[in-house]
N, CA, C and O atoms as a GROMACS GRO file, in nm:
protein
  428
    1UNK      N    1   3.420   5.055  17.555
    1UNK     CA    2   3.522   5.071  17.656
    1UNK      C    3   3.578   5.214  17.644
    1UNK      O    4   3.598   5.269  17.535
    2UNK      N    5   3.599   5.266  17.757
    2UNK     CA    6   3.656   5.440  17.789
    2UNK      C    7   3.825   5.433  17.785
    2UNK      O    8   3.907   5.352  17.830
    3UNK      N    9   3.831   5.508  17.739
    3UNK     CA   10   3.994   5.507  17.696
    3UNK      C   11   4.089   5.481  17.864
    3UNK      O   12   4.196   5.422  17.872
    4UNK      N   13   4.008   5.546  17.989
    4UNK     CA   14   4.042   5.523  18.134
    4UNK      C   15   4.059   5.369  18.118
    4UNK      O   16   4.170   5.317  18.123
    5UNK      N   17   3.928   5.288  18.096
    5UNK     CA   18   3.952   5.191  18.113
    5UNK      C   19   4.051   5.064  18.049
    5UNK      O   20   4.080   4.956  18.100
    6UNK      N   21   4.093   5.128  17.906
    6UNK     CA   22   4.125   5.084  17.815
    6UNK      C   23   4.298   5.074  17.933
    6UNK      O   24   4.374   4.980  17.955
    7UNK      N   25   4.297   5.228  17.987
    7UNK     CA   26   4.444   5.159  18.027
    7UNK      C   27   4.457   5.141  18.173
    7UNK      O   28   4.562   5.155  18.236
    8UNK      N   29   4.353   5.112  18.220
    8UNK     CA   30   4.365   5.043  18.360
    8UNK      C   31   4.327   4.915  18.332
    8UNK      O   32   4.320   4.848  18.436
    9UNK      N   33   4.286   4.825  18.185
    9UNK     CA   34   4.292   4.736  18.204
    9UNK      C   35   4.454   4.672  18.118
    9UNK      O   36   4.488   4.555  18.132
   10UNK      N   37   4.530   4.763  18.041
   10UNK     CA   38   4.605   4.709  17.962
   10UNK      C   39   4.706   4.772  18.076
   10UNK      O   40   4.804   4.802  18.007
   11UNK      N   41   4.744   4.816  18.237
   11UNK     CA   42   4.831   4.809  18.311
   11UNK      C   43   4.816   4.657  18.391
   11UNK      O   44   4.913   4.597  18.436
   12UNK      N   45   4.701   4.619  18.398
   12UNK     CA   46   4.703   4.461  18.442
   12UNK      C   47   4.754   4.357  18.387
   12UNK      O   48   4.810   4.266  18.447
   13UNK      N   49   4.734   4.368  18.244
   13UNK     CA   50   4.771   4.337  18.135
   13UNK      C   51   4.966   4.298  18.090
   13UNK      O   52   5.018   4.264  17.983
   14UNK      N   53   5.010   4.317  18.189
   14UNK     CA   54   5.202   4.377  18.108
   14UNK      C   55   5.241   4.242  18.140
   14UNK      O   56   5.183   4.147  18.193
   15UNK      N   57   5.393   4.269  18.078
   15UNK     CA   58   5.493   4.142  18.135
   15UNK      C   59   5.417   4.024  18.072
   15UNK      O   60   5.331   4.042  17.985
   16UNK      N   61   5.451   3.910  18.116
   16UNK     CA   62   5.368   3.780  18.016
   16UNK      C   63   5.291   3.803  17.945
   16UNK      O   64   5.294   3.774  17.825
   17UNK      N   65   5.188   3.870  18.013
   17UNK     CA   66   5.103   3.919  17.911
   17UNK      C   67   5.079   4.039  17.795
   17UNK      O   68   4.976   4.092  17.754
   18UNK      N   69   5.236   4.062  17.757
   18UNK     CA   70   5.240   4.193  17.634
   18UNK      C   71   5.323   4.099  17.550
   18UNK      O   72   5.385   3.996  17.577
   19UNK      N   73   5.298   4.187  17.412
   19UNK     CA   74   5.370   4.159  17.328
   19UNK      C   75   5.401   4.260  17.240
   19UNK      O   76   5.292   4.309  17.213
   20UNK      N   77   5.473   4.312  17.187
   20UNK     CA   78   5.490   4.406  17.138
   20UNK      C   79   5.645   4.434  16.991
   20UNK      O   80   5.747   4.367  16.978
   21UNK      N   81   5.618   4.504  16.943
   21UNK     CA   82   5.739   4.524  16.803
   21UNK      C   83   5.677   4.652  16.746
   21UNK      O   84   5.566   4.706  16.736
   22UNK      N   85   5.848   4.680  16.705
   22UNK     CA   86   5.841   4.780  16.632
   22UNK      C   87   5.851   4.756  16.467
   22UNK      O   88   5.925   4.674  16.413
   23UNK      N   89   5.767   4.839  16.407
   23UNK     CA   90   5.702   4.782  16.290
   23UNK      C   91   5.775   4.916  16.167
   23UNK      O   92   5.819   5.016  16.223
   24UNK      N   93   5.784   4.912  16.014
   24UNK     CA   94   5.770   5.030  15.926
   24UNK      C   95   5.627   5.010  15.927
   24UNK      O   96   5.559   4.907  15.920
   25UNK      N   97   5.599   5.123  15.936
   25UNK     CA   98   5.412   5.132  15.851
   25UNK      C   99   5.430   5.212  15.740
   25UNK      O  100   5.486   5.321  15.750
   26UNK      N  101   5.385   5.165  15.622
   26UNK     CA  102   5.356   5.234  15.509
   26UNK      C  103   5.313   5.379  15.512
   26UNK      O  104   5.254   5.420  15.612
   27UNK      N  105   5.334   5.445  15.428
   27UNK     CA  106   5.313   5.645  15.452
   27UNK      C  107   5.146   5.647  15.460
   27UNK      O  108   5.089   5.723  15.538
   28UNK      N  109   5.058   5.537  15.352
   28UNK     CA  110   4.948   5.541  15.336
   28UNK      C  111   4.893   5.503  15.482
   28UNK      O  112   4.792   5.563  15.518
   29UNK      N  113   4.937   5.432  15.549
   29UNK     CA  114   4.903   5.374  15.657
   29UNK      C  115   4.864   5.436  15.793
   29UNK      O  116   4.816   5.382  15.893
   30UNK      N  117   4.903   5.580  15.766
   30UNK     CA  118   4.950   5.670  15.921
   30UNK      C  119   4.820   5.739  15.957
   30UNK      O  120   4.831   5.817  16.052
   31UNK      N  121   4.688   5.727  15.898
   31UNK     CA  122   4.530   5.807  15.955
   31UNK      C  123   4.480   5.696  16.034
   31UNK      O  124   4.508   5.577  16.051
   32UNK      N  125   4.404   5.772  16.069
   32UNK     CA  126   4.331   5.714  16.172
   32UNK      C  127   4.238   5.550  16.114
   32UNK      O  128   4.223   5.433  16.146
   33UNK      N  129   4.190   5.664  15.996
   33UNK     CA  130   4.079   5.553  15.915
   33UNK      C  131   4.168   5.424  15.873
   33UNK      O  132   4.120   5.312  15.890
   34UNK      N  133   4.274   5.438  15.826
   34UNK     CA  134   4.336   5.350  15.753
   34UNK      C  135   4.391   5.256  15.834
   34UNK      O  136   4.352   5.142  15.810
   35UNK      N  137   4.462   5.265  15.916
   35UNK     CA  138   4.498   5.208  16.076
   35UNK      C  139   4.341   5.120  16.116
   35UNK      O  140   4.319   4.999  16.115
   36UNK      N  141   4.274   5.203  16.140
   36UNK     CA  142   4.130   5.142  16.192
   36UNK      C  143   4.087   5.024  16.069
   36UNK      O  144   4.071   4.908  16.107
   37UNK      N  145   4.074   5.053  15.945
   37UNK     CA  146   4.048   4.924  15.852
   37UNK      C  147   4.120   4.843  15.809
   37UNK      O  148   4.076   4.766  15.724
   38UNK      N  149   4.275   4.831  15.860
   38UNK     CA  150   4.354   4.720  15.812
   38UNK      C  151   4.379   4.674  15.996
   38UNK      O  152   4.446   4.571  16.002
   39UNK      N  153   4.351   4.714  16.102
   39UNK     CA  154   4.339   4.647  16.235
   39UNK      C  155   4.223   4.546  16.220
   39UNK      O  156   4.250   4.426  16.219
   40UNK      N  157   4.090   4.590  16.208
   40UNK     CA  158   3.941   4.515  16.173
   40UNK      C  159   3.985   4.447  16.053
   40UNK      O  160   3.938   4.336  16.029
   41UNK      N  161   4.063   4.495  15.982
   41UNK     CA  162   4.022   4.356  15.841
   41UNK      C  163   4.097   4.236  15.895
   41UNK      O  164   4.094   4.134  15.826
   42UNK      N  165   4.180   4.236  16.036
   42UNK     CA  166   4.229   4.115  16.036
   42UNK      C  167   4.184   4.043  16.182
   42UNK      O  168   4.210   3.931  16.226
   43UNK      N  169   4.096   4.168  16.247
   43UNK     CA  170   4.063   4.077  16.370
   43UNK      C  171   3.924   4.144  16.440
   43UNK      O  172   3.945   4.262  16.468
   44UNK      N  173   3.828   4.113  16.464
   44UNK     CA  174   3.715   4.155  16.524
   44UNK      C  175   3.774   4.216  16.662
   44UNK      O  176   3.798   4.160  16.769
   45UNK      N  177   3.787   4.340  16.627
   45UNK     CA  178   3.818   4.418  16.742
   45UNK      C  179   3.753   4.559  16.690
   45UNK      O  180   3.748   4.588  16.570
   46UNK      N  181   3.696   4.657  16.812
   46UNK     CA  182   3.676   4.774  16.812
   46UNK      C  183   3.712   4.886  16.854
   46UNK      O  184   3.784   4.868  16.953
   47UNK      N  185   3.702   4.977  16.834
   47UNK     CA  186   3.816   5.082  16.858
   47UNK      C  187   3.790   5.158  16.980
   47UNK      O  188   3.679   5.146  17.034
   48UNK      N  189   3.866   5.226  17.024
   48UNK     CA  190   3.882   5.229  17.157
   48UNK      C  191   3.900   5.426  17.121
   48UNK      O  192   3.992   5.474  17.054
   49UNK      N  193   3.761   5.526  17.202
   49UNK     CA  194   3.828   5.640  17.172
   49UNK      C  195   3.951   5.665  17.229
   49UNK      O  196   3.988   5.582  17.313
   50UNK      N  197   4.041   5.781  17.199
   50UNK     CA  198   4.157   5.818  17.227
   50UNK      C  199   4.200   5.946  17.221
   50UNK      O  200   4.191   5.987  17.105
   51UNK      N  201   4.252   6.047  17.314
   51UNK     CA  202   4.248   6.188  17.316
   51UNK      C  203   4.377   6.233  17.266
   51UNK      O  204   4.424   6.346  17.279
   52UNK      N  205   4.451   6.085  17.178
   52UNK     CA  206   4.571   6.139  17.071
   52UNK      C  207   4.587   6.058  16.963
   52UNK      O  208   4.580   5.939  16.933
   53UNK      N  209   4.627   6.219  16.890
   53UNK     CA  210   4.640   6.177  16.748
   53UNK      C  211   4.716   6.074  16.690
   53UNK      O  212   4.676   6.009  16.593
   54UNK      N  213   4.848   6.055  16.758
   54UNK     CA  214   4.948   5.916  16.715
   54UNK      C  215   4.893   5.788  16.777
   54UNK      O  216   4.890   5.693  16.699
   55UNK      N  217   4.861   5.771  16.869
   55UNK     CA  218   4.765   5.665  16.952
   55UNK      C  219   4.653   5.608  16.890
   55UNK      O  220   4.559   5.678  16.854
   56UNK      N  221   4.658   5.451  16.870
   56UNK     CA  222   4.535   5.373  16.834
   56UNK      C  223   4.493   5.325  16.915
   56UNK      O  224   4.562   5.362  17.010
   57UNK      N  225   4.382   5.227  16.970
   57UNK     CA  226   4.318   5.116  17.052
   57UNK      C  227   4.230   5.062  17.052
   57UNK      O  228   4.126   5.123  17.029
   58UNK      N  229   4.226   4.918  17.077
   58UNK     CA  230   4.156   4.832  16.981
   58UNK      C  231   4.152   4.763  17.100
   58UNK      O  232   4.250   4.737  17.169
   59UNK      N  233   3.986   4.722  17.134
   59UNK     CA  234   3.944   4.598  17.196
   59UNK      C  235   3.866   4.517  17.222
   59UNK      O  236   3.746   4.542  17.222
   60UNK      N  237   3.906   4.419  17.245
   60UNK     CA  238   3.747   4.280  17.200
   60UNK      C  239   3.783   4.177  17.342
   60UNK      O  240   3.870   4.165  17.428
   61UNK      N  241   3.634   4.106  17.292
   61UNK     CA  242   3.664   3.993  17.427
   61UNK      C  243   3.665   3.856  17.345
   61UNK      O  244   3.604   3.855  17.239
   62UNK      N  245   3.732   3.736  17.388
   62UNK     CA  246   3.752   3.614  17.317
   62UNK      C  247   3.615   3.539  17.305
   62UNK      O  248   3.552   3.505  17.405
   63UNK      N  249   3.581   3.519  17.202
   63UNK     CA  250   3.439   3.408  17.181
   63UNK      C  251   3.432   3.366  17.332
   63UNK      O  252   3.377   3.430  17.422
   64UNK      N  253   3.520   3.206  17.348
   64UNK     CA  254   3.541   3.124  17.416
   64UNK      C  255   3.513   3.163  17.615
   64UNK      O  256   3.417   3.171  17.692
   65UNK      N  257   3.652   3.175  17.622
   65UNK     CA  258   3.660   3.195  17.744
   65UNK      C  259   3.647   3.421  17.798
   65UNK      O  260   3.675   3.470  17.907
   66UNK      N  261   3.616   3.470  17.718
   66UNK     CA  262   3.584   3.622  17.767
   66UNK      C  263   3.706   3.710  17.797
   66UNK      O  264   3.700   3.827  17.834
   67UNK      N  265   3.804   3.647  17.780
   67UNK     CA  266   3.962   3.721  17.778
   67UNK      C  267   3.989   3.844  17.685
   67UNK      O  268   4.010   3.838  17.563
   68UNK      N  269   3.986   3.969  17.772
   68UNK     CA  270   4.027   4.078  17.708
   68UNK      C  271   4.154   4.072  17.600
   68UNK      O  272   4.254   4.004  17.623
   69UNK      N  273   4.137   4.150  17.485
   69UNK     CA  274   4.226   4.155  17.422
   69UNK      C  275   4.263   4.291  17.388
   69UNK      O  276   4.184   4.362  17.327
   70UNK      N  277   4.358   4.326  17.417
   70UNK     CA  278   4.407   4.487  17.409
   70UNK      C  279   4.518   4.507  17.254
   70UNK      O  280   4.612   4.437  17.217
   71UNK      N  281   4.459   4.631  17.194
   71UNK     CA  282   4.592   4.684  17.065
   71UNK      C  283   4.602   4.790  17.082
   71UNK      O  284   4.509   4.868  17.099
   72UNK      N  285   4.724   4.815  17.082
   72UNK     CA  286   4.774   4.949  17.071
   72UNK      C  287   4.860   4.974  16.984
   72UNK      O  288   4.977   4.935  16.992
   73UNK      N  289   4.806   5.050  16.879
   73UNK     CA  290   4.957   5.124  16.768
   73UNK      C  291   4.992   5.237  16.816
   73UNK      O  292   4.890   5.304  16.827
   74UNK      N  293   5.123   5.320  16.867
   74UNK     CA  294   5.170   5.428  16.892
   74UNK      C  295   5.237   5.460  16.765
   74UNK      O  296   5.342   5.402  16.738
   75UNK      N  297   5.182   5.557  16.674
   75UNK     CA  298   5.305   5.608  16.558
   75UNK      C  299   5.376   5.694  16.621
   75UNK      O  300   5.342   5.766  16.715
   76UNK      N  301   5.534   5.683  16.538
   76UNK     CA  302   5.606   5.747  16.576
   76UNK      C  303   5.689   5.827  16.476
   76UNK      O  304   5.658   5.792  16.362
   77UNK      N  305   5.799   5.935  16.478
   77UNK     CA  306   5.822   6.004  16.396
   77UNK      C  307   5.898   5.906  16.316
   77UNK      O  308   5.970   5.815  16.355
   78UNK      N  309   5.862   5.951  16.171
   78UNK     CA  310   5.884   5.896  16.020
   78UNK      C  311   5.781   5.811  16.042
   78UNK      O  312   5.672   5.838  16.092
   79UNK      N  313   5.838   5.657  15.983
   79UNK     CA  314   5.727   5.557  15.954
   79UNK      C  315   5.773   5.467  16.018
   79UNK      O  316   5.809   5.368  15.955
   80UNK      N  317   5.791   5.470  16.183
   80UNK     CA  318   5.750   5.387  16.232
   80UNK      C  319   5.686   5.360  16.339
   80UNK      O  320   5.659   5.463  16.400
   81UNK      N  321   5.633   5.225  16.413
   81UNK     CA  322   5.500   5.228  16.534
   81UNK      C  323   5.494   5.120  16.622
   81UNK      O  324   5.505   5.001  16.590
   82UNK      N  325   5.476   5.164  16.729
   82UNK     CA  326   5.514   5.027  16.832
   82UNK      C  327   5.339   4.993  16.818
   82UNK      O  328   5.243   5.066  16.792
   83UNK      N  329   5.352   4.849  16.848
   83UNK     CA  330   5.248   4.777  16.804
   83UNK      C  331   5.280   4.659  16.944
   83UNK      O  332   5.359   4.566  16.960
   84UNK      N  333   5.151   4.737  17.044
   84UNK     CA  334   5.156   4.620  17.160
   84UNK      C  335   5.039   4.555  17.146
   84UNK      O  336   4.953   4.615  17.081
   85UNK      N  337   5.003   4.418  17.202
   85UNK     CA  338   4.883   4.358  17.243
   85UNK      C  339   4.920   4.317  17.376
   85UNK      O  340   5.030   4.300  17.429
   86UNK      N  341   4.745   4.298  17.440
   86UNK     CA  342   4.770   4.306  17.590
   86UNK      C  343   4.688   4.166  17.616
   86UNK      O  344   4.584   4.165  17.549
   87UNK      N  345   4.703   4.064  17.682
   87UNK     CA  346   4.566   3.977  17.656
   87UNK      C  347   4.644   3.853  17.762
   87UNK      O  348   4.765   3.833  17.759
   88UNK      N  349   4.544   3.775  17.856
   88UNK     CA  350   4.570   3.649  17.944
   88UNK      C  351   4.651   3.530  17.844
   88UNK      O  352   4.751   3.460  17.859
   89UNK      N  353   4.542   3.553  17.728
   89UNK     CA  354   4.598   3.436  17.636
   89UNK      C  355   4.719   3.488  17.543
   89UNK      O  356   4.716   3.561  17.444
   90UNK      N  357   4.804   3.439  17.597
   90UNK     CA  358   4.964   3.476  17.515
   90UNK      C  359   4.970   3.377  17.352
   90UNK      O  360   5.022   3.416  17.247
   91UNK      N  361   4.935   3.308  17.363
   91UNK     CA  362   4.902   3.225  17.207
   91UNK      C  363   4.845   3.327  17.104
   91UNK      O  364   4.879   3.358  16.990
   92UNK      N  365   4.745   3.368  17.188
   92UNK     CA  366   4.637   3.502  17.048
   92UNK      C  367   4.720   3.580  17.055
   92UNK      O  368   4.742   3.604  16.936
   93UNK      N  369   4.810   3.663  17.136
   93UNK     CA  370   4.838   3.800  17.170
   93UNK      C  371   5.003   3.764  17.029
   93UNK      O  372   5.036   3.853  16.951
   94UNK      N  373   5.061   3.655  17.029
   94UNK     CA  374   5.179   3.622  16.934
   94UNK      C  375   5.115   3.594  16.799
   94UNK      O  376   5.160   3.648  16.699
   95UNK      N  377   5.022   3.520  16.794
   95UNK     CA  378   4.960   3.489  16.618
   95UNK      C  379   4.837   3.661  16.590
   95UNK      O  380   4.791   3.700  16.482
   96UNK      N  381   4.823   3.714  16.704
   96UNK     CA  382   4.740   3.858  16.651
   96UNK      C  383   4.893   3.938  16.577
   96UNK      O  384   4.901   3.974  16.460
   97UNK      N  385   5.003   3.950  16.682
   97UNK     CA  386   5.119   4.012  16.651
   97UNK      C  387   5.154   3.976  16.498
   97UNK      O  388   5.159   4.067  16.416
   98UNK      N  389   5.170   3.883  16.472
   98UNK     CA  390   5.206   3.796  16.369
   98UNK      C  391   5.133   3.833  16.258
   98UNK      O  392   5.196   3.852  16.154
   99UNK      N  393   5.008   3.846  16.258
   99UNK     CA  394   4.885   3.870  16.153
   99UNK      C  395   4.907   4.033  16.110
   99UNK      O  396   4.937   4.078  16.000
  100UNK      N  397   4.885   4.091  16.216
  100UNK     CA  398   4.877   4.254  16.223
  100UNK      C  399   5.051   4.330  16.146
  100UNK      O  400   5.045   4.438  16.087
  101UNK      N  401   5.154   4.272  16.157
  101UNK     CA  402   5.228   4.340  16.155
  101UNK      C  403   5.276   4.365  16.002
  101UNK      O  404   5.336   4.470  15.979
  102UNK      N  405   5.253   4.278  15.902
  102UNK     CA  406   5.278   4.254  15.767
  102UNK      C  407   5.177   4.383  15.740
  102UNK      O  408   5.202   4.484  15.675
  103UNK      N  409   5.008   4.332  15.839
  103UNK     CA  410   4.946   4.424  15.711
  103UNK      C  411   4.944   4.588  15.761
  103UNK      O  412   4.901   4.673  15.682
  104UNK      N  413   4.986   4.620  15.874
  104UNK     CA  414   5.020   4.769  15.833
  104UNK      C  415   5.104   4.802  15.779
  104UNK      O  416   5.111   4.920  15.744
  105UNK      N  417   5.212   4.699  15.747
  105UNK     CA  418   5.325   4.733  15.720
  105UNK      C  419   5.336   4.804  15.559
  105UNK      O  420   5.384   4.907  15.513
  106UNK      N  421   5.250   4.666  15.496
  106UNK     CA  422   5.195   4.676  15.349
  106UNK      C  423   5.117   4.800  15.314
  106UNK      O  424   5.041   4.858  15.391
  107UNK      N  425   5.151   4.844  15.160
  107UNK     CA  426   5.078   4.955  15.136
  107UNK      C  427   4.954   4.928  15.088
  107UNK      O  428   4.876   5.020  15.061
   0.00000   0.00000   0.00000
């Protein structure tokens, strides 16, 4: 997926279907790489290029029914990062939230 598409599909995506919090992320936590292997260690998602440096994106389709699932970490100054998911199914998009937010948080 092209980063265009990444956000013409996560503007379809808003309202019911976002979820989002602001998180501490650990100091270790703030590269690219490190972000990228504690996102994948908790959910089969792939990364999404991106033409900025504070900007992550992450996306997969559901086994089941083929429902996009959108992540986005925005870091922000010091240590902290808004952490949205974009997705039809609001159940995954609250237990992904739920999963994801401890472990960037953790060093």
């Amino acid at each position: 997926m092209t980063e265009k598409d990444f956000r013409k599909e996560r503007g379809s995506l808003t309202g019911m279907n976002e979820v989002s919090a602001t998180i501490s992320v650990a100091p270790q936590n703030t590269t690219r790489l490190m972000i990228l292997q504690k996102v994948t260690s908790i959910a089969n998602l792939g990364g999404v290029p991106s033409g900025e440096d504070n900007i992550h994106r992450f996306a997969a389709k559901t086994v089941h029914s083929g429902s996009l699932v959108l992540v986005t970490v925005e870091l922000e100054e010091g240590s902290t990062a808004q952490l949205f998911i974009n997705t039809e199914k609001t159940v995954i998009g609250s237990i992904l939230l739920r999963e994801l937010k401890p472990v960037l948080s953790q060093g």
